[in-house]
C-alpha positions in Angstrom: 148.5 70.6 64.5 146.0 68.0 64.9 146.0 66.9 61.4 149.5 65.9 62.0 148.6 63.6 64.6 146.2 62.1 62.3 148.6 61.6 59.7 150.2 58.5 61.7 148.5 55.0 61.1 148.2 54.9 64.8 146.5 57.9 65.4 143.6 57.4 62.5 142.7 53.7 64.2 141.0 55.9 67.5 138.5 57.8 65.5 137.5 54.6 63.3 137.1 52.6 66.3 135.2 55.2 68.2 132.8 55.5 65.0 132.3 51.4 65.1 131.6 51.3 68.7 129.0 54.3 68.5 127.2 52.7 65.7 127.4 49.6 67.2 125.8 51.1 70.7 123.1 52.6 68.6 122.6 49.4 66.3 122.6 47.6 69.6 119.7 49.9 71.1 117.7 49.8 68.1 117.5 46.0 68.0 116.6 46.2 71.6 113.6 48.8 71.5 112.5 46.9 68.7 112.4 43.9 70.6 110.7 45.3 73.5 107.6 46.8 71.2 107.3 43.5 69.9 107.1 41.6 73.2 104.8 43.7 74.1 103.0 43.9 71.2 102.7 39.7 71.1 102.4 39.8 75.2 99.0 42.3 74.9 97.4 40.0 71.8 98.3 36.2 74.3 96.3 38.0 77.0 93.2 39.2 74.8 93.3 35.5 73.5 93.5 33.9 77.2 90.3 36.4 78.0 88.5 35.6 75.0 88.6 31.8 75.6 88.1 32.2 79.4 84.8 34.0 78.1 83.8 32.1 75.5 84.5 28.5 77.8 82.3 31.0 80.5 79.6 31.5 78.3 79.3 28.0 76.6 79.2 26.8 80.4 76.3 28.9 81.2 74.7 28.0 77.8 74.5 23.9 78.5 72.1 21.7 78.5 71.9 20.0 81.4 71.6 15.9 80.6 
């Protein structure tokens, strides 16, 4: 009986659409996590960089020659 129901043109556009829009949805969140690893990912190197040079303009300070 359900077959049947597939069978009409009508009826076989619900499953196809349901298939694009669930693979879309996961597509969607994929793209998103990625995303989010890579800001933080670039977001944890910007702050080791900022700390490095604070340290490095903190050292070279306590390094200088007075004139």
């Amino acid at each position: 009986m359900p077959l049947q129901v597939l069978k009409s043109e009508k009826a076989a556009i619900y499953p196809v659409t349901l298939i694009f829009f669930l693979s879309a949805l996961i597509v969607l969140s994929h793209v998103a996590a990625i995303y989010g690893q890579h800001y933080k990912t670039y977001d944890a190197l910007e702050n080791m960089h900022r700390h490095a040079t604070i340290q490095l303009l903190a050292e070279i300070e306590k390094n200088k020659i007075p004139e």
